[in-house]
MARKESE-166339 format. One record per residue (C-alpha): residue number from 1; z, x negated, y negated. Coordinates in steps of 0.02 Angstrom, whole numbers, plus 32768, in hexadecimal, padded with zeros to 4 digits. Example, Ala and Ser with C-alpha at 12.3 -4.5 7.8 and 13.67 -1.06 7.14 Angstrom:
  seq     w     u     v
    1  8186  7D99  80E1
    2  8165  7D54  8035
This chain:
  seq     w     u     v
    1  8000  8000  8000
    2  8023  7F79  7F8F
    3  7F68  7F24  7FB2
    4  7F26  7FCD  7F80
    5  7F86  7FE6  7EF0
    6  7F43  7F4E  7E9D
    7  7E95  7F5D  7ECE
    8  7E4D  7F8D  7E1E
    9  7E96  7EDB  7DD7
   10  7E18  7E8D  7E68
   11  7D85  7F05  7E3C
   12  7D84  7F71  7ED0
   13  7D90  802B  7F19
   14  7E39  8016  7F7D
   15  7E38  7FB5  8022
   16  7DD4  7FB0  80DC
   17  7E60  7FBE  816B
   18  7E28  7F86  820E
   19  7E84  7F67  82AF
   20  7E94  7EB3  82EA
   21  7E4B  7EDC  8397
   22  7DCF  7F53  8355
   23  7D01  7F22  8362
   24  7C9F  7EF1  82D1
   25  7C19  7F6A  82DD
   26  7B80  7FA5  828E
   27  7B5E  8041  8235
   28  7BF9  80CF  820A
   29  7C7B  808C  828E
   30  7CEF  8129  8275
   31  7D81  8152  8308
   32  7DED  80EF  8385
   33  7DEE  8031  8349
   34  7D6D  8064  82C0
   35  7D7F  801C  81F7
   36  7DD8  809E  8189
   37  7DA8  808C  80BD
   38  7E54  80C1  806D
   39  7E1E  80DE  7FCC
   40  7E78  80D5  7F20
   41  7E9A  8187  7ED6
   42  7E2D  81AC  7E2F
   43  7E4A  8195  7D90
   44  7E23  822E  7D24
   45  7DF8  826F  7C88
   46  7DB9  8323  7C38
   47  7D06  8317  7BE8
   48  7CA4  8387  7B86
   49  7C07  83CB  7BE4
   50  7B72  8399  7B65
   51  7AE8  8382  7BCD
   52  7A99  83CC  7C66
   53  79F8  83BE  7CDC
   54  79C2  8409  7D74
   55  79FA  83D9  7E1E
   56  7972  839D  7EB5
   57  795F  83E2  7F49
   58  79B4  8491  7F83
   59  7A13  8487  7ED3
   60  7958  8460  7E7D
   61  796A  8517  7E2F
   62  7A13  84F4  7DE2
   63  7A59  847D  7D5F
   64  7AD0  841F  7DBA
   65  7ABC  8358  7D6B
   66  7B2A  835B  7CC1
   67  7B48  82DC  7C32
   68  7C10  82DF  7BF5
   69  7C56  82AD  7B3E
   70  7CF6  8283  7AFF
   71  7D3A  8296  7A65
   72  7D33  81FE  79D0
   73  7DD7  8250  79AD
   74  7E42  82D6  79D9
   75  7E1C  8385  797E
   76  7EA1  83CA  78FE
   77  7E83  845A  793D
   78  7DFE  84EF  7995
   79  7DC3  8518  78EF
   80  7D82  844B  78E2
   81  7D32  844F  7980
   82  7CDF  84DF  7959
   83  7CA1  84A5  78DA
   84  7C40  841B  7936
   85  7C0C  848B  79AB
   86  7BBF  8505  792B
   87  7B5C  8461  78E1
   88  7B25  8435  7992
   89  7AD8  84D6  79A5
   90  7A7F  84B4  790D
   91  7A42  841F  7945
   92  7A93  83C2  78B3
   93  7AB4  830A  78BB
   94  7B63  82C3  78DE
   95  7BD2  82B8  783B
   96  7BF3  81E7  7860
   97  7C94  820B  77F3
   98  7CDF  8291  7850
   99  7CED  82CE  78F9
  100  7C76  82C4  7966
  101  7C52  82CC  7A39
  102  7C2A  822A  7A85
  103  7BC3  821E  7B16
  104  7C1B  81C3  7BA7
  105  7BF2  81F6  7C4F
  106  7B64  825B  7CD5
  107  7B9E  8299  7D73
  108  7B66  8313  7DFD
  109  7BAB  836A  7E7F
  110  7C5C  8388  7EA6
  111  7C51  8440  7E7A
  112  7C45  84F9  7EFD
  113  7B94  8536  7EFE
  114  7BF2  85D3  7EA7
  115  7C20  854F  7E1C
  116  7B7B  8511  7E0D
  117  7B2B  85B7  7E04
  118  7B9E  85EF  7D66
  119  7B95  855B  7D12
  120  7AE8  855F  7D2A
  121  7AE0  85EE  7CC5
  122  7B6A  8594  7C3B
  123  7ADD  851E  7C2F
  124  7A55  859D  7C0E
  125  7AB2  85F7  7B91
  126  7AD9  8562  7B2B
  127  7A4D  84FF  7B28
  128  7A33  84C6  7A7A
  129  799E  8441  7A90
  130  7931  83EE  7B2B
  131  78FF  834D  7B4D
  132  7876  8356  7BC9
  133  78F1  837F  7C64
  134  7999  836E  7C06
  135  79E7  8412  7BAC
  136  7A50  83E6  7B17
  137  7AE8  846F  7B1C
  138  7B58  84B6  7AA3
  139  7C02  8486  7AD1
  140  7C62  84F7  7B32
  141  7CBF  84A0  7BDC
  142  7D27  842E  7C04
  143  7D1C  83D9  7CC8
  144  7D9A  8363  7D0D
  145  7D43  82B7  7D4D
  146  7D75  8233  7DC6
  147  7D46  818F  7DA1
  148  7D71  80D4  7DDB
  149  7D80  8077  7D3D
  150  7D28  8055  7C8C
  151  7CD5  7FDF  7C3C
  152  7C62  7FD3  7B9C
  153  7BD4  8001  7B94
  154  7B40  7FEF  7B04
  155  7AD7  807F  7B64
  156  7B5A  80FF  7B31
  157  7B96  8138  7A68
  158  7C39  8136  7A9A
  159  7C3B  8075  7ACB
  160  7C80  80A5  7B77
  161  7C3D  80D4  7C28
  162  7C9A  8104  7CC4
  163  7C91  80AD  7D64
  164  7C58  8131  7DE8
  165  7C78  81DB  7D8C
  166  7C73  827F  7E00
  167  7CBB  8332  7DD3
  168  7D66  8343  7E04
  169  7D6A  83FC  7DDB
  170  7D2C  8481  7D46
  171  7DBB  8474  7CCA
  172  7D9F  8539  7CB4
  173  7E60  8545  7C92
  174  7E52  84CB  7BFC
  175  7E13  84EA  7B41
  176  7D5A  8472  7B38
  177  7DA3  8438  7A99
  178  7E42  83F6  7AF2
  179  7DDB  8359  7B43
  180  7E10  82AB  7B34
  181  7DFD  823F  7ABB
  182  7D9F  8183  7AA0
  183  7E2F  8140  7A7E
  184  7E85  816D  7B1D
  185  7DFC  8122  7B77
  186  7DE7  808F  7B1D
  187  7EAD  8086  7B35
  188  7E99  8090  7BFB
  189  7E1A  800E  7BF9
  190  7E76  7FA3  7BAC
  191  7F13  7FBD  7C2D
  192  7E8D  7FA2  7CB5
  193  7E40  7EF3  7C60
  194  7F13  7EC6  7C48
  195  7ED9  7EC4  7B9D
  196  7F74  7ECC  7B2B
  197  7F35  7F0F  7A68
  198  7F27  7FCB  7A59
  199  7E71  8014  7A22
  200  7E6A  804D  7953
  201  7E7E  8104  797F
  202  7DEB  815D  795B
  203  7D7C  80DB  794A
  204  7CBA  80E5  7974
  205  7C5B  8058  79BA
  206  7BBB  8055  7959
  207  7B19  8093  79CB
C-alpha cells in the first residue's frame, strides 16, 4: 500500500502485483498466478461542459465526446455566471479582464446510454456555434472527471491539461456555475510537482 501510495511522485498509475511463482505470460494473463494492476484511485475535479461532438460507432447518432472548462476564477455569484453564459450565447468574445471559462479537458465515455441520450439533447438545445464536427454550447452542466495528474499545457487557454480525463459521473446535483476553479488546479499541480509557491489566484496564462 505504501508503493502505491507514492506512485504519482514516480510518474505512474499505481502498481503491477504478481506472484513470485506465477508465469510471465503473453497477452491479458488474468486468474490463478496471473498479474493484477492495482491502480491508484482518481483524482477529480467538476468541469463545465463547453464542447461536444458526436460519438463513432453504435453512439455515431449521439454526442457523446465533450470538451470541459474551468473557471479563471470563482463566480461571485449565479447572477456572474450568467452573465457569461448569456455572452456565450451571443457568441461574444471573452472579457480578458473578467471571468471567463477556460478550456481544460475532452473526455468520452463513462456515462449510461440513458445519460448519453439526455445529454444529447442538453447539447442540441444549447448549441451556440459549430466548428465543422464540434458544437460550441451554452453553459449549462457540470460532470465530475477522473484524472491521473496535470501538467501544462500551451494547447489549452487555461495553461493546464489533465493526464487521462474520463467522466466520473453527471454532476446533475450541482449548480454548472459551482465548478472549480484555475487556481485550484494550478494549486494541485503544484502539490503533485512538490512544488512549494502557491499560484496568483486568478491568474490567466496568456494563449
Amino acid at each position: 500500500a505504501a508503493w502505491r501510495a507514492g506512485a504519482r511522485a514516480r510518474g505512474t498509475e499505481g502498481l503491477m502485483l504478481k506472484p513470485l511463482d506465477g508465469p510471465y505470460a503473453t497477452g491479458r494473463t488474468r486468474g490463478p498466478g496471473g498479474w493484477l494492476k492495482w491502480k491508484l484511485d482518481p483524482l477529480q475535479l467538476d468541469l463545465v461542459l463547453v464542447h461536444a461532438q458526436a460519438g463513432h460507432g453504435r453512439r455515431a447518432g449521439l454526442h457523446t465526446d465533450y470538451g470541459f472548462a474551468v473557471w479563471n476564477r470563482p463566480p461571485r455569484d449565479a447572477a456572474e455566471a450568467e452573465a457569461v453564459a448569456e455572452a456565450i450565447a451571443r457568441r461574444e468574445p471573452p472579457d480578458p479582464d473578467g471571468l471567463q471559462l477556460l478550456p481544460l479537458a475532452k473526455a468520452y465515455g463513462g456515462l449510461t446510454d440513458a445519460e448519453f441520450t439526455a445529454v444529447d439533447r442538453i447539447v442540441r438545445a444549447t448549441t451556440v456555434q459549430r466548428f465543422g464536427p464540434v458544437r460550441a454550447l451554452r453553459p449549462t452542466q457540470v460532470f465530475e472527471i477522473g484524472f491521473e495528474g496535470v501538467q501544462r499545457s500551451p494547447r489549452h487557454r487555461s495553461g493546464l491539461a489533465l493526464r487521462f480525463p474520463r467522466m466520473l459521473r453527471w454532476r446533475q446535483d450541482k449548480p454548472w456555475w459551482q465548478a472549480d476553479d484555475l487556481a485550484s488546479v494550478e494549486s494541485l499541480r503544484r502539490r503533485l510537482d512538490g512544488e512549494a509557491e502557491d499560484p496568483t489566484p486568478g491568474e490567466v496564462p496568456p494563449p
